[in-house]
N, C-alpha and C positions, 0 to 999 in steps of 0.2 A: 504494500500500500504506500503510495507518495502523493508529493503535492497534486499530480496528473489525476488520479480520482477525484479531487477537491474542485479541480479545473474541469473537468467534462462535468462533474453535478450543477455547479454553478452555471456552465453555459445554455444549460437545459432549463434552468430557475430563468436566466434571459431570454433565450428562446419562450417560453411558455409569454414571459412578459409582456412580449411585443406582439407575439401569435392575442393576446387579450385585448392588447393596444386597437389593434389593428381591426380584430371584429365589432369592439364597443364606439372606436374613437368617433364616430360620426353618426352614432347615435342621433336621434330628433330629443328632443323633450319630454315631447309625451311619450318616447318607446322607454327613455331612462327612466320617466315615473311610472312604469308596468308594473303591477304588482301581479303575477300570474294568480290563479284560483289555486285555494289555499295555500299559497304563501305570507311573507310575513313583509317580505322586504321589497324593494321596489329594485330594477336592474344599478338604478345610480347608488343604493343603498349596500348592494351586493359587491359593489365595486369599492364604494370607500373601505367594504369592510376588507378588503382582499389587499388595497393598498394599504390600511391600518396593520393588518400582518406582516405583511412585508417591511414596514418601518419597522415593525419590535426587532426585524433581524440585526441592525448595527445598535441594539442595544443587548437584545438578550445573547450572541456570542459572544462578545468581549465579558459580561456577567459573569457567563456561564463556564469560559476556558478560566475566566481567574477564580473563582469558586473550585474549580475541579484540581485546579494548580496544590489547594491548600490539602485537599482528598487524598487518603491512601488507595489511591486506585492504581488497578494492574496494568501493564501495558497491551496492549490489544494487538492480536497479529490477523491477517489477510481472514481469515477464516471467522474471527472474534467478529469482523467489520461485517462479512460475509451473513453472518449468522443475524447480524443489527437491521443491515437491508431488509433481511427476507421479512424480519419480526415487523419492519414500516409498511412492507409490502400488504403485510395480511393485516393491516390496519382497516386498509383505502383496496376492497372487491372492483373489479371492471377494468379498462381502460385505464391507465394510470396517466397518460400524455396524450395528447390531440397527437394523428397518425401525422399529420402533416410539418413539424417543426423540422423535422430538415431543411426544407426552401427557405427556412427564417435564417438571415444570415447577420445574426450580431453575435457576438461571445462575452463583451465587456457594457456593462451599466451604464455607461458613458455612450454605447455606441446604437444604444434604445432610440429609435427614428420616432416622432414627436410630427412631422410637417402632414398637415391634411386634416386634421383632427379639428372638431368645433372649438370653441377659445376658452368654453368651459373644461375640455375634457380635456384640453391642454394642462392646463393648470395643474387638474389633479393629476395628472400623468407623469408630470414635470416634478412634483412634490414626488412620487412613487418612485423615480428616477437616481433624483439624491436620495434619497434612503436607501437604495440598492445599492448607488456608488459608494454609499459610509459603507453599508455592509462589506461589497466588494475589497475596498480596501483595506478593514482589518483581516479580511479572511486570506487574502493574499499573504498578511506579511505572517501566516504561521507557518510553522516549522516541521518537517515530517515527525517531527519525536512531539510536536505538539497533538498531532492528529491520531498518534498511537495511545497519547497520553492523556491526552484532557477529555472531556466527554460535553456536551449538550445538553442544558436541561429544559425537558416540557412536561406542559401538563399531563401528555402521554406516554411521559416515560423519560429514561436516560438515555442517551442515543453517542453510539461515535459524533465527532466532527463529519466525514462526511454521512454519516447517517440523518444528520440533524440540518447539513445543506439540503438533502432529499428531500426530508420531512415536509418543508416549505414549498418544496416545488409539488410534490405527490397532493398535499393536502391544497393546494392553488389551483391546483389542476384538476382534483375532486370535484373542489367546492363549486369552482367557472364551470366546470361539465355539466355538472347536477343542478346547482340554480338558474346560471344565468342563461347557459348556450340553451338548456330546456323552455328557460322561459323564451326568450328569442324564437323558438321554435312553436311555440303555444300557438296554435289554430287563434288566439284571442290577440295578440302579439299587433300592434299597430303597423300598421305599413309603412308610413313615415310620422 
């Protein structure tokens, strides 16, 4: 395990980003304020909540690696990491990633395309942006003996470092499948 698994999970948390960007950014009004039949929340509501998670990322890593720093905890090898996936995996049933994030072609926080989007969806977009870039760059500067050594902590559990990059993207990628992309799809779903 090295910084290259931290680096492909992360590219796929921006990929998924822009893959979200890109289908909500030019949204109308009335489609943001859709609240599908039985639901709770509106698409705009779904959205802040998605970038409100993603902000907790450039706080709760840094938290979480110096909390773990003070932990007698063991050091984890390929297998330990192995075993922390599969546990996120069987979290999050179905589909874990929209089929299409290949064609998305960003890798870095910074490099999230923003042009085309309403002025509103901008905004939040751009807030969502820097929060990924704080994250991105504490996550950068850790060390392979940090990723063996320190762990993630959620309300779901303790997680390797790259298990806890995942976690963010699996659980993004649930949540935009299952609420929003459904609701967008809702027979009820406004045209413009």
């Amino acid at each position: 395990m090295d910084k290259k698994l931290n680096h492909l999970l992360w590219v796929e948390k921006i990929k998924l980003t822009q893959y979200i960007f890109n289908l909500t950014g030019q949204l109308s009004e009335k489609q943001l304020e859709f609240i599908p039949p039985g639901g709770y929340w509106s698409i705009r509501q779904d959205l802040e909540y998605l970038r409100f998670i993603d902000s907790l990322m450039q706080f709760s890593f840094p938290l979480s690696v110096s909390v773990s720093s003070i932990l007698p905890l063991k050091e984890l090898d390929e297998g330990d990491i192995e075993l922390d996936m599969e546990r996120l995996y069987n979290l999050y049933p179905g589909p874990l990633l929209p089929g299409n994030l290949g064609t998305i072609e960003v890798e870095k926080a910074s490099q999230l395309l923003l042009d085309g989007f309403s002025k509103e969806m901008r905004a939040m977009f751009e807030s969502w942006k820097k929060a990924l870039e704080n994250a991105e760059k504490y996550l950068s500067k850790l060390e392979i003996g940090d990723c063996k050594k320190k762990r993630f902590f959620s309300v779901l559990g303790i997680f390797s470092i790259p298990a806890g990059i995942d976690l963010h993207t699996v659980y993004s990628s649930h949540f935009f499948l299952e609420k929003i992309k459904k609701a967008m799809e809702h027979s009820d779903f406004p045209k413009n």
